[in-house]
N, C-alpha and C positions, 0 to 999 in steps of 0.2 A: 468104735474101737480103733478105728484109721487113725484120730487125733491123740490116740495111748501109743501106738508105735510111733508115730513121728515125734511125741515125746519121750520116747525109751531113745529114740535115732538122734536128733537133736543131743539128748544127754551125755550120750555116748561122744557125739561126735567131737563136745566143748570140752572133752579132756582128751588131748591126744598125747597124751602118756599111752609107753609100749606098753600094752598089756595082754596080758595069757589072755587064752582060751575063755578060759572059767571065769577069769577078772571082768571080761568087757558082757559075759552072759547075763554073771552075777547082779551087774549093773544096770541092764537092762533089765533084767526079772524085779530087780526092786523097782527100777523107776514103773514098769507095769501093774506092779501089786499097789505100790502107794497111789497112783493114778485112777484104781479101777474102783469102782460102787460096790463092787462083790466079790467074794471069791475068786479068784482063777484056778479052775485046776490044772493038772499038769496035761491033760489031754489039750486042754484050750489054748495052755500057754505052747504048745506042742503045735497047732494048727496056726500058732499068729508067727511062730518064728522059722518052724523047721526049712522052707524055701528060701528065707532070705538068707539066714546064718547057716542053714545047714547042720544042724543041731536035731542027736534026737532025744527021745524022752529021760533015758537015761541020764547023756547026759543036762538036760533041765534038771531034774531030780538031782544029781551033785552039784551042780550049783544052789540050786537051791537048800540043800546041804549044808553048801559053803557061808552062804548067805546069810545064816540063821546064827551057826555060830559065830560070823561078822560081827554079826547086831546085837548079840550079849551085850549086857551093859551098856546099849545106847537106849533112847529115851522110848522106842518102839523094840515089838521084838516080832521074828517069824513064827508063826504058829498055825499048823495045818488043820484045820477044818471039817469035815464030813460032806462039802463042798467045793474045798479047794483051799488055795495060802491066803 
């Protein structure tokens, strides 16, 4: 899971456009959901970022919000689980 954060950090880092709060979360939580074998729930995604970002579940959960209706109309879409995103 180490090699899925330094890919969400990595990703984040190759765009340094200012961006909100929710923008750089957002972008992170997709590069972790496309990266992962399984599910993520918001609890997991909760325990991989809340110390570095400072981020709590709530706000994961509106990003992830955010995210979903982002990715309408793109060629994937967000869809939660009984396991996670």
């Amino acid at each position: 899971m180490t090699e899925t954060i330094e890919a969400a950090e990595l990703m984040a880092a190759e765009n340094p456009v200012d961006e909100s709060r929710y923008d750089k979360l957002e972008r992170i939580l997709e590069a972790l959901l496309l990266a992962s074998e399984l599910p993520l729930s918001v609890e997991q995604l909760h325990r991989l970022l809340a110390s570095d970002l400072g981020v709590g579940k709530g706000d994961i959960r509106q990003a992830l919000e955010n995210l979903a209706r982002h990715m309408q109309g793109r060629a994937a879409e967000l869809q939660e689980v009984a396991s996670g995103y």
